[in-house]
TORKOL-10257 format. One line per 3 residues: number of its first residue (from 0); their letters; for each residue x negated, y negated, z of C-alpha. Coordinates in steps of 0.25 Angstrom, whole numbers, plus 5000, padded with zeros to 4 digits. Example, Ala and Ser with C-alpha at 12.3 -4.5 7.8 and 13.67 -1.06 7.14 Angstrom:
BEGIN
0 = AS = 4951:5018:5031 | 4945:5004:5029 .
end
This chain:
BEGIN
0 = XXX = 4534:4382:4758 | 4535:4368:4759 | 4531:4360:4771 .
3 = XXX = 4537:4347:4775 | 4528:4338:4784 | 4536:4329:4797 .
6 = XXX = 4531:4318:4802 | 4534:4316:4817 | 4536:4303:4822 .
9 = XXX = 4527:4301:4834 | 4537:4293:4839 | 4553:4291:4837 .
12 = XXX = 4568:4293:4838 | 4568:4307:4846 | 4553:4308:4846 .
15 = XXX = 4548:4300:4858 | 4535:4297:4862 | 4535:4297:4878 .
18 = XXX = 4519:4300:4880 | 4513:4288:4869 | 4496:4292:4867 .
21 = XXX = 4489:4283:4875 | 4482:4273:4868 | 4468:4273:4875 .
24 = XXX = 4460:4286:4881 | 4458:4285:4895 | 4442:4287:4894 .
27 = XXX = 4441:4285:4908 | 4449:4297:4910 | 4441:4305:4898 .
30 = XXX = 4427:4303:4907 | 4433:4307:4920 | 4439:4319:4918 .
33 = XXX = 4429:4325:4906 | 4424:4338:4906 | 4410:4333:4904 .
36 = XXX = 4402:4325:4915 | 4400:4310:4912 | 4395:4298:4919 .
39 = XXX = 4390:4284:4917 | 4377:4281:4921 | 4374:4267:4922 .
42 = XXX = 4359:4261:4919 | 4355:4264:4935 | 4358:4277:4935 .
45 = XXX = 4370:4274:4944 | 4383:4285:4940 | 4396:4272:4935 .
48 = XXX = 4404:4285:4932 | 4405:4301:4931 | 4417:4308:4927 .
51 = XXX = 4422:4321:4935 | 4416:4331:4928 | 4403:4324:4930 .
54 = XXX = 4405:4320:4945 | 4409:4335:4948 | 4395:4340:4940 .
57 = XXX = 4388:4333:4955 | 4399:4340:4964 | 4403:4324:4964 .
60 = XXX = 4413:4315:4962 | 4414:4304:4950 | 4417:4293:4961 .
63 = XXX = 4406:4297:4971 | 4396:4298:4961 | 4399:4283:4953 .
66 = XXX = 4389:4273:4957 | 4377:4285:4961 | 4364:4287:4954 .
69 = XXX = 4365:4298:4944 | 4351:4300:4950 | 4358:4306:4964 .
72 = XXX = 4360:4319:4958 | 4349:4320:4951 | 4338:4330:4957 .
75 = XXX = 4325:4323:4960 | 4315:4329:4949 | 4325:4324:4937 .
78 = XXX = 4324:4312:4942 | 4314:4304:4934 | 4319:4312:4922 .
81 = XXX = 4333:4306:4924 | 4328:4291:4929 | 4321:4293:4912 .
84 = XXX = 4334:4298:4908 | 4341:4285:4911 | 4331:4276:4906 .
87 = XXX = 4333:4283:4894 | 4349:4280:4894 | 4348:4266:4896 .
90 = XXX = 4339:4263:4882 | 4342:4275:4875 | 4357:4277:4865 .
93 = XXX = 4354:4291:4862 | 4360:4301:4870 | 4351:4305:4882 .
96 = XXX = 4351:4319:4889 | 4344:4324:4901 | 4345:4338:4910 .
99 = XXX = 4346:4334:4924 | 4346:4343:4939 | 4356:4337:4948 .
102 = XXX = 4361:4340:4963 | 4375:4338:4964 | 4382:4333:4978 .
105 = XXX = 4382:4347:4981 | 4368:4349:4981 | 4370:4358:4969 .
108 = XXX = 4360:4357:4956 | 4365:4353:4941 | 4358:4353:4929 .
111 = XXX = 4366:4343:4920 | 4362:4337:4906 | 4366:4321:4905 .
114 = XXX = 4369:4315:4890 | 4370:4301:4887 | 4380:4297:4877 .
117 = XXX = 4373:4289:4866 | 4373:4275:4866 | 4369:4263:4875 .
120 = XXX = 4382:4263:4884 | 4380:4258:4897 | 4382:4266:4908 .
123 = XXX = 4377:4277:4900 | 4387:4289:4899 | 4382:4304:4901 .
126 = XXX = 4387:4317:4900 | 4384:4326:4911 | 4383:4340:4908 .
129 = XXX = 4381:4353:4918 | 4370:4361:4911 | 4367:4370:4925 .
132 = XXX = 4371:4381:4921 | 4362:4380:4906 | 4350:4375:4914 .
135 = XXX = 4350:4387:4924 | 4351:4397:4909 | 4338:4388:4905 .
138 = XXX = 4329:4390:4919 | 4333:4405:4917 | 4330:4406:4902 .
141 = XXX = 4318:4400:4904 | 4313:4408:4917 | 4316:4419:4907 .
144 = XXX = 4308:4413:4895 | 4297:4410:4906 | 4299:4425:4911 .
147 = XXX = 4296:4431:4896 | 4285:4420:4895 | 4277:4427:4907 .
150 = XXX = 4281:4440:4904 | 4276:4440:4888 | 4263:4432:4893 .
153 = XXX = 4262:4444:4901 | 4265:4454:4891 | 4253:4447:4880 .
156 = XXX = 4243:4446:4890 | 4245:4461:4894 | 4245:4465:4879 .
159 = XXX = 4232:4457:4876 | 4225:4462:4888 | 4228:4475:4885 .
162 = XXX = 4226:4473:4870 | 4212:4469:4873 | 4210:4478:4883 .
165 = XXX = 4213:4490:4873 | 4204:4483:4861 | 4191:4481:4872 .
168 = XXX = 4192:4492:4880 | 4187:4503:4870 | 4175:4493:4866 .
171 = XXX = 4171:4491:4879 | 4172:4505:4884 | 4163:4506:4874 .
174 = XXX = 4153:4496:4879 | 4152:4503:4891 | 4153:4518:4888 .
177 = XXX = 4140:4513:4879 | 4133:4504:4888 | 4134:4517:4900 .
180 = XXX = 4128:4526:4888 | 4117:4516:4884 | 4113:4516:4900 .
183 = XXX = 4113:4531:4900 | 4104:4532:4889 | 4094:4520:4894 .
186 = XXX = 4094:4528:4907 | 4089:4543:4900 | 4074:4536:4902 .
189 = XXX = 4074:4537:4884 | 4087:4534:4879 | 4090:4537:4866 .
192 = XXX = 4088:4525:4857 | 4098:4529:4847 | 4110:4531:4855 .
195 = XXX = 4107:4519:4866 | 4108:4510:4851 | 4121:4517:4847 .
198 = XXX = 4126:4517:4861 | 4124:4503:4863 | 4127:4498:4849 .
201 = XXX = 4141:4506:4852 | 4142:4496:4866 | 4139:4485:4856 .
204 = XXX = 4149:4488:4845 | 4161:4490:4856 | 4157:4477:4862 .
207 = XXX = 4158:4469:4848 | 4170:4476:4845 | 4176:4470:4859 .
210 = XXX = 4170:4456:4857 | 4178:4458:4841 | 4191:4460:4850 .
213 = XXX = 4190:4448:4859 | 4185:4440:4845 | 4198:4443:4840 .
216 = XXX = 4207:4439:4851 | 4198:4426:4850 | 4201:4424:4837 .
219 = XXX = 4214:4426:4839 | 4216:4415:4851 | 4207:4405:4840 .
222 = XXX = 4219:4408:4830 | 4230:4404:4838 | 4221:4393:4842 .
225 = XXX = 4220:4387:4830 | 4235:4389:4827 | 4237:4381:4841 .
228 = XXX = 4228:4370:4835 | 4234:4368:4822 | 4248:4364:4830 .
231 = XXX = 4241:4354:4835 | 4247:4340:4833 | 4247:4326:4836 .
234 = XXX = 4258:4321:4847 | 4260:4314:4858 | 4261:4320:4873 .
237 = XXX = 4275:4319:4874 | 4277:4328:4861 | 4269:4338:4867 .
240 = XXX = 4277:4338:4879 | 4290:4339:4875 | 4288:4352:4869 .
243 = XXX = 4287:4358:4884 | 4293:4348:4891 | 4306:4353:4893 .
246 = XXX = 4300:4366:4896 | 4293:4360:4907 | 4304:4353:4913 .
249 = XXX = 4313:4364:4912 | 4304:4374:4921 | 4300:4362:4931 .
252 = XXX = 4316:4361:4934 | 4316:4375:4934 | 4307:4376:4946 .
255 = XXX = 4313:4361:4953 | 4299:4355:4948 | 4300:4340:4945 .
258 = XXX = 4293:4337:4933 | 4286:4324:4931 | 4284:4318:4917 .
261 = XXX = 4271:4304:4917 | 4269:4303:4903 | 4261:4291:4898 .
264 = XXX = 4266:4283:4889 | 4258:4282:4874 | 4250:4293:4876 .
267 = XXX = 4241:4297:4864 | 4244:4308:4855 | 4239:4322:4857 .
270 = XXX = 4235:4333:4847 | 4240:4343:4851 | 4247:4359:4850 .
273 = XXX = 4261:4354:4857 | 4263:4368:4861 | 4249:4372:4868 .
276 = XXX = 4250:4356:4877 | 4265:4362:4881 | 4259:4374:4885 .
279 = XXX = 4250:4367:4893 | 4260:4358:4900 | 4269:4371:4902 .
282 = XXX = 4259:4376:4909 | 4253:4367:4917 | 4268:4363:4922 .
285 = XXX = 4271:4377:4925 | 4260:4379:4933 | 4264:4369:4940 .
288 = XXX = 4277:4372:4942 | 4274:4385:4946 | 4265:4379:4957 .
291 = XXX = 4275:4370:4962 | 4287:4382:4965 | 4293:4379:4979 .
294 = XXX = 4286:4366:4980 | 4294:4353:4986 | 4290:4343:4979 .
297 = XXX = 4288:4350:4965 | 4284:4342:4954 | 4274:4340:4941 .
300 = XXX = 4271:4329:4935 | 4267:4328:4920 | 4257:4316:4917 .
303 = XXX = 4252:4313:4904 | 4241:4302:4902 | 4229:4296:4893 .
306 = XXX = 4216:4298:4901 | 4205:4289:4900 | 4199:4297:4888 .
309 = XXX = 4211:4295:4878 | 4215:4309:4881 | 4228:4314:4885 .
312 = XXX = 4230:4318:4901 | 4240:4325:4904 | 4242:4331:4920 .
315 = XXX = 4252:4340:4927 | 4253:4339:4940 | 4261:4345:4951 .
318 = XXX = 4265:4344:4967 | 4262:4359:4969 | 4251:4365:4978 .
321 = XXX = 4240:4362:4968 | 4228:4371:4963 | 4220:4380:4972 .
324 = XXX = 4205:4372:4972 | 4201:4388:4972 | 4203:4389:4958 .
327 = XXX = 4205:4376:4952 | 4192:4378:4944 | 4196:4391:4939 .
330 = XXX = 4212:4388:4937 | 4211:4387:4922 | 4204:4400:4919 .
333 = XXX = 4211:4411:4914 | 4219:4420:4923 | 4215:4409:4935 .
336 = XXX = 4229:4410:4943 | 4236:4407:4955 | 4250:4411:4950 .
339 = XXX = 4257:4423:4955 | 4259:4432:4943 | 4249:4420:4934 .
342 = XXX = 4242:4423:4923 | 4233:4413:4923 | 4231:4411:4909 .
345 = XXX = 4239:4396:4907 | 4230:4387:4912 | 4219:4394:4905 .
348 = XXX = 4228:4393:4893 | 4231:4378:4896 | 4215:4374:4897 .
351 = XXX = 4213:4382:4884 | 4224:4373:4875 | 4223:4360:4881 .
354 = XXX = 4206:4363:4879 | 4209:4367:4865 | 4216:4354:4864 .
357 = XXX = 4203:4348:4868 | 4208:4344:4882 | 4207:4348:4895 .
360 = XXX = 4215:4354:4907 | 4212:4354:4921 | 4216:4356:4935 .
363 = XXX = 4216:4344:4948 | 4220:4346:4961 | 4228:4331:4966 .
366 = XXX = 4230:4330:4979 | 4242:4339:4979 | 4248:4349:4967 .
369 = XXX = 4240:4352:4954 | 4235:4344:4943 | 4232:4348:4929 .
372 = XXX = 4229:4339:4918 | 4225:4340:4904 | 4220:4332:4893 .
375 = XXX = 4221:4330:4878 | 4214:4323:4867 | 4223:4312:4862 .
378 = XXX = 4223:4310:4846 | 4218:4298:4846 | 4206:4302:4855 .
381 = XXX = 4204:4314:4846 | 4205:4304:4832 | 4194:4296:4840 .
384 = XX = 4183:4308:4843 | 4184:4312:4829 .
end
């Protein structure tokens, strides 16, 4: 079948064009009423203009809100990070992102993710988004994954405690079945000379065989040691603290901690296991955040510094009720704790790697919270000894 194709006239005899396309888009119009939050932020902070959808994220309106300071709405311990934020909007053409806790006029708590669009525009234009709902589906995933953390800590050291106690307890039944009959033939008045010699060489073979054991779970820790050493690597402290950063951050705003970053600039290179330092830092800030629960005026403050020997120095400090002088000398020794439910193996653990690092980790009591520090051999200081 054939098809013939018309051309309409868009405008004619008999076809006329009573609503004409308007020649220019009304863009003032598009920002007001787009579904997405948007605003301009000039280089003060100060809010020149915020559409309806983003107005109505505060509970607010977009004329109220004009001529504020984003940094009304912001909650107190996301301060600093915003105040960073927008230093980096003035120099920076890339786009910048940020995850922010706000209250709005209702007293009511958001969490909302600003983008910059890319460019040096001034006033800087930036989306802003609800993620509420996706924070709170975090906090709890990561409650959970904390949950299974403890629970499977839990679960390994029961197996290995009663692994070992299954491979020592024979041995050592042993030892003392054979020590009570070694006594009972030195007590006859003359013992026999032959059986005291096998019964104690029985009491010496069941004790090697249990010092074998503990050999082979020392061998074992050394193995994994060495692997721990061979991932070591030459970076700078920053590296090694963004692997875990985000990590600490995320559980110091789930428990309305206010986390303090004092990073000195031009630090020297470390060398390093990235994974064992974070583990450190994880640590250490949990401790301290579990320390600080119900506290007003919660916060840690992560400081990072050369100390007079070339070496790095890095502190955690926290506004909490401080260390009990009663066991400060004891606090790093193993299953040494004042934690409800604590095991009392991670500063333990903590002195262990940082010592194996060739540092050292210790506990100071300011005049008010807790103080621990930690030092590193920096790369250079390390070339220099050798």
């Amino acid at each position: 079948m054939n098809c013939e194709i018309v051309q309409l006239p868009l405008a004619g005899p008999g076809w006329p064009m009573t609503s004409p396309l308007p020649s220019t888009v009304d863009y003032q119009d598009l920002f007001d009423n787009a579904p997405l939050g948007y605003l301009l932020l000039d280089d003060t902070g100060c809010i020149e203009r915020i559409n309806r959808t983003g107005a109505a994220l505060f509970d607010d309106e977009p004329g109220t809100m004009a001529g504020q300071r984003l940094a009304t709405w912001i909650v107190r311990e996301h301060q600093d990070r915003f105040d960073h934020y927008q230093r980096r909007l003035i120099h920076s053409r890339d786009v910048e992102k940020l995850i922010l806790r706000v209250r709005t006029r209702l007293d009511e708590f958001l969490t909302i993710w600003l983008i910059s669009a890319s460019g040096d525009a001034h006033p800087t234009r930036l989306n802003v988004i609800d993620v509420s709902e996706e924070d709170h589906s975090a906090r709890q995933q990561r409650h959970l994954q904390t949950e299974l953390i403890h629970l499977a800590r839990r679960n390994v050291a029961g197996e290995f405690a009663a692994s070992l106690a299954h491979e020592l307890n024979q041995p050592l039944g042993t030892v003392v079945l054979s020590c009570d009959a070694a006594l009972r033939f030195l007590n006859e008045g003359e013992p026999d000379r032959r059986k005291l010699d096998d019964t104690l060489s029985q009491a010496r073979e069941a004790a090697l065989y249990a010092s074998g054991v503990i050999g082979q779970l020392r061998e074992f820790l050394k193995d994994g040691e060495r692997d721990a050493r061979a991932a070591r690597r030459v970076m700078s402290f920053p590296e090694v603290l963004d692997t875990v950063l985000a990590m600490i951050d995320a559980n110091a705003r789930d428990n309305h901690v206010e986390l303090r970053l004092d990073i000195a600039d031009g630090l020297p290179p470390v060398h390093a296991n990235a994974i064992q330092i974070g583990q450190v830092l994880v640590n250490l800030t949990h401790n301290s955040i579990e320390a600080l629960a119900g506290a007003e005026d919660a916060r840690i403050t992560l400081r990072a510094r050369a100390d007079d020997l070339g070496r790095l120095l890095v502190s955690v400090q926290d506004t909490g009720p401080g260390v009990d002088p009663d066991i400060l000398q004891r606090l790093f020794n193993p299953f040494q704790t004042n934690k409800p439910g604590g095991m009392g193996m991670g500063l333990s653990i903590s002195q262990n790697i940082i010592e194996a690092h060739g540092g050292e980790l210790w506990a100071e009591r300011p005049a008010s919270g807790a103080l621990f520090c930690f030092t590193l051999p920096t790369e250079a200081r390390e070339t220099h000894e050798q």
